[in-house]
N, C-alpha and C positions, 0 to 999 in steps of 0.2 A: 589401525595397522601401523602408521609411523610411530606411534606411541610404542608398541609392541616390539618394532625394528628398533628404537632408542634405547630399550629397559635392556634386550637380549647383548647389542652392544656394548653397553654401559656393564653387565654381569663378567662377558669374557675380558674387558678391560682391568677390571677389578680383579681375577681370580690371576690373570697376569703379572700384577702388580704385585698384588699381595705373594705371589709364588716367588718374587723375585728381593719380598723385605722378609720371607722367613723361608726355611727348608720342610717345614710340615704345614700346608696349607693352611690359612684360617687362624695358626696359632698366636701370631703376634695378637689377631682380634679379639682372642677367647683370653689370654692371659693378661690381658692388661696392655692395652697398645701405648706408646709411646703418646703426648700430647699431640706431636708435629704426625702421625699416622691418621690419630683420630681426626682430628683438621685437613689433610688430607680425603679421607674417608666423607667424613662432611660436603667436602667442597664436592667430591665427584658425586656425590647426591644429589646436592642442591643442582647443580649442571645439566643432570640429567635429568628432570624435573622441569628444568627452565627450557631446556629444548625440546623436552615432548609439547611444552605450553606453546613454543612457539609455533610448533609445526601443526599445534593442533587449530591455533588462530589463523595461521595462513592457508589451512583448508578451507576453513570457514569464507575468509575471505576472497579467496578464488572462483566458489560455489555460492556466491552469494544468491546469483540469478540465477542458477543450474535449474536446465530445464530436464534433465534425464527426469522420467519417471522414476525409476528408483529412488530417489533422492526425495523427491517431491512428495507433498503432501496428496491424501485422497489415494494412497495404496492400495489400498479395499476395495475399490470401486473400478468396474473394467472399463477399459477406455475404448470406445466405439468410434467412429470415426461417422461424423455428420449427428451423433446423437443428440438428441432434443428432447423436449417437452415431449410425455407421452399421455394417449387418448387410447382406453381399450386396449392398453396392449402394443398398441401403435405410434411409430415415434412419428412425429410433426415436423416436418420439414423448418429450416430455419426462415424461407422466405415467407411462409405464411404470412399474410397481412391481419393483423389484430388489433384492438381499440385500444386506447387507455386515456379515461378523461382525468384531469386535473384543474382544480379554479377555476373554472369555465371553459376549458379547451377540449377539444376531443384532439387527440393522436392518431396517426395512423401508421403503426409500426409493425415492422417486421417481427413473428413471435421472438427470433434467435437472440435480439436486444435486450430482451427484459431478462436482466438474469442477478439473482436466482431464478431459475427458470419459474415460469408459472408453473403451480402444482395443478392434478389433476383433476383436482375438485374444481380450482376457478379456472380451468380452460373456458366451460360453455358461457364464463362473462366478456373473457374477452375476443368473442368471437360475434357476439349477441349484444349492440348497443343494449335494446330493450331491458334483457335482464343485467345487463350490469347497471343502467338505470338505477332499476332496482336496489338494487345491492348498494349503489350508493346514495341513496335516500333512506335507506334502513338503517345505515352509517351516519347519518346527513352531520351528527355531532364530532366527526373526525371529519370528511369531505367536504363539510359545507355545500352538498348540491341541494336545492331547492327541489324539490317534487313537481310544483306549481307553474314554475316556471323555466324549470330546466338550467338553472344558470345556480352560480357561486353567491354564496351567502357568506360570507366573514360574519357575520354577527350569530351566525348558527353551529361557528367551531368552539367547543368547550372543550377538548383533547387532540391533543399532539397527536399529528398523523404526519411520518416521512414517507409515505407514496412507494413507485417502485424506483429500482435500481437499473440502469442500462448499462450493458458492455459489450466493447467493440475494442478492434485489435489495431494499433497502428503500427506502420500506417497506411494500413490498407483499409479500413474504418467495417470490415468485415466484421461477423458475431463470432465469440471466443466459444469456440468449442465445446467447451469443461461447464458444468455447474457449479456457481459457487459455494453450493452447500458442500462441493465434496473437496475443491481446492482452494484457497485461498491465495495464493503465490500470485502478484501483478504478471510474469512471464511462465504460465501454466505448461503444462506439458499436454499437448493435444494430439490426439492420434493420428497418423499420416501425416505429422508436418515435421520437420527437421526439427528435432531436441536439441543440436549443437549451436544453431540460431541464436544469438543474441540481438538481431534487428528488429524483433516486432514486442512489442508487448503491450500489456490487455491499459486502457483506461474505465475508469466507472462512476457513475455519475448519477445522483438524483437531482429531479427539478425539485427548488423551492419556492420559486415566485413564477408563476407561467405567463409570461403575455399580458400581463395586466400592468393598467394605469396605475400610478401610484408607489410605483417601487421606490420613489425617494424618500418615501414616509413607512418605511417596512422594516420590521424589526432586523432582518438582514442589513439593508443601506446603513441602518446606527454605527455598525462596527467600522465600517469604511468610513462615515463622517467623520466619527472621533478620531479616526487616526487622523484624517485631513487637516483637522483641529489641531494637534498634537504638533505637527508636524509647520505648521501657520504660526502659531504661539510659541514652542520651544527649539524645532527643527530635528528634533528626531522622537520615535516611537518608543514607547515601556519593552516594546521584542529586542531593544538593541541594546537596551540595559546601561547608558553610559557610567563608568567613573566603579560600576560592581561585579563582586567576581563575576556573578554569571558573564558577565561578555568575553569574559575567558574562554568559557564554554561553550556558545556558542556562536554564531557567525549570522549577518544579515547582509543580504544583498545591499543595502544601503550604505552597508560602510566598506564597500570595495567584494571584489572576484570573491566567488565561494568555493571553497576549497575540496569541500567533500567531507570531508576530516573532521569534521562537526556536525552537530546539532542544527538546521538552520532555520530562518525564518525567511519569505522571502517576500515585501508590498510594491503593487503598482498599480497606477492611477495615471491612464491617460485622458480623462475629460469623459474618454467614452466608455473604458471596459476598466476596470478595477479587480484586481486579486488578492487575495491575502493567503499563502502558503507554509506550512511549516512541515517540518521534521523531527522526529525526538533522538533522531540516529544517526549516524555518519554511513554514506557509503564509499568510500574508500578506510583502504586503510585495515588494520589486522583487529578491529572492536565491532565491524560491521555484523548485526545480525541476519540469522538468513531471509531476501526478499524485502530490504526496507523500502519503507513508501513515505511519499508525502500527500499530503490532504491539505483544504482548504474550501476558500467562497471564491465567487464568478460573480460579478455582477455587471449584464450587458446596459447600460444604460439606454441606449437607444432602442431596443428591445421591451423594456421593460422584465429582461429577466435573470435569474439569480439561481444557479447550479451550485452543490457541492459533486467537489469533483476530488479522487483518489490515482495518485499517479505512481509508479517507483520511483524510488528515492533518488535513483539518478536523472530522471527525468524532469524536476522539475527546474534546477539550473545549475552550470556547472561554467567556472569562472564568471566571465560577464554573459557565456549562450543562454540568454532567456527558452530551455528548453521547452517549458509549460503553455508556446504561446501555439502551437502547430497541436498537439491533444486537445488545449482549449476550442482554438477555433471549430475544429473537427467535433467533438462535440454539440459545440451550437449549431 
């Protein structure tokens, strides 16, 4: 529509103009215009051109988190209010309590967490330790659970398995409405809550190390080592890039306030919780695309445990506010 309002503008300027460098409209153009018309003519092009672009960038960037349905992804799909996981036809309440083992741990989670939602096939495992038992001794080469003995085998995992995904809204730590198979946007548009809202939005997380001994010797811990190395040996990381363009490009909390404006990267290491953060996008600014997010590791040392976790891209820090540290904890 601004684009539309710019062109329509930009047409009755020109038929003004040009009405007012000849007495039969359009002639100077069609005969051969003067150099200093056609320069002219040019520039009023190019102008209107650069301010459709620009109005078209600062929509973008105003609506970056716009939660209006309209706007939002998952158009197709009707938005219910309290909808869930469904059984027979029947939607499942979000507080239901359901299982989900991982490495050795059993969970006892509320169904509205795991989301993508459980589909309707594996509802009756995670409602039924036994048969999910099952189900993941038939797996045992992705899960590592033991049949025998009921417990986590590492030496029985030959394939990549990431587990489920949990999400919840802060910061109220409630379950996000929306399926993620139908939206993907970190600040979703949910039925019955305020769309104008910009205080809550969704965090997501899967466990990758549960509650076990040993996380200092896990392929997770390595990445955090080497930086600690990196960082012991030379005093700064390969993400901050010293002395090449890229650190033009982008920004790391380590070398001062992060601006938005960039790409960033963001590491911290207090003895006990460790994170590693990044971003490929800026959110501020008129290049932001719609919904940016940043991702990353968690690793609780005292815990023994190690989350990936997905946040909006304003959320994870913004000058020196360590924003990542309030979703993190919440989380754990």
């Amino acid at each position: 529509m601004l684009m539309k309002v710019t062109v329509m503008k930009f047409v009755r300027f020109y038929r003004s103009w040009a009405g007012s460098e000849s007495s039969n409209d359009g002639v100077a153009l069609k005969s051969g215009a003067s150099n200093d018309n056609v320069f002219k003519i040019a520039t009023l092009i190019l102008t209107a051109v650069c301010i459709s672009a620009a109005f078209t960038n600062g929509a973008l960037a105003e609506t970056r988190y716009e939660r209006d349905c309209r706007l939002n992804h998952g158009l197709d799909k009707e938005i219910v209010k309290g909808i869930g996981p469904f059984s027979d036809g029947q939607v499942i309440p979000f507080d239901t309590p359901s299982w989900y083992w991982q490495q050795g741990t059993w969970f006892r989670v509320p169904i509205g967490y795991q989301n993508p939602y459980v589909s309707e096939e594996h509802l009756p495992l995670v409602f039924d330790r036994e048969k999910q038992k099952q189900w993941l001794a038939e797996r045992k080469d992705y899960t590592g659970f033991d049949p025998e003995t009921e417990t986590y085998d590492p030496e029985l995992v030959t394939e990549t398995f990431f587990g489920a995904y949990f999400v919840f809204s802060m910061p109220s730590g409630r379950p996000v409405e929306r399926d993620r198979r139908d939206v993907i946007a970190m600040r979703p548009c949910e039925a019955g809550r305020d769309n104008a809202s910009g205080g809550e939005f969704a965090v997501m997380f899967r466990i990758q190390w549960a509650f076990m001994d040993g996380s200092e010797d896990s392929d997770f811990a390595r990445g955090f080592k080497f930086s600690e190395q990196l960082l012991a040996t030379r005093g700064y990381l390969f993400t901050q890039n010293p002395g090449r363009k890229r650190h033009t490009t982008t920004e790391h909390n380590r070398d001062g306030p992060i601006s938005g404006l960039k790409p960033l990267s963001i590491y911290s290491n207090d003895g006990r919780r460790a994170v590693k953060f990044k971003s490929v996008s800026p959110f501020i600014g008129p290049n932001v695309p719609v919904n940016p997010q940043c991702w990353g590791d968690v690793w609780d040392k005292p815990l023994d445990l190690h989350l990936y976790i997905v946040l909006p891209g304003d959320q994870c820090q913004f000058g020196t506010e360590e924003r990542w540290r309030a979703p993190v904890e919440k989380a754990i």
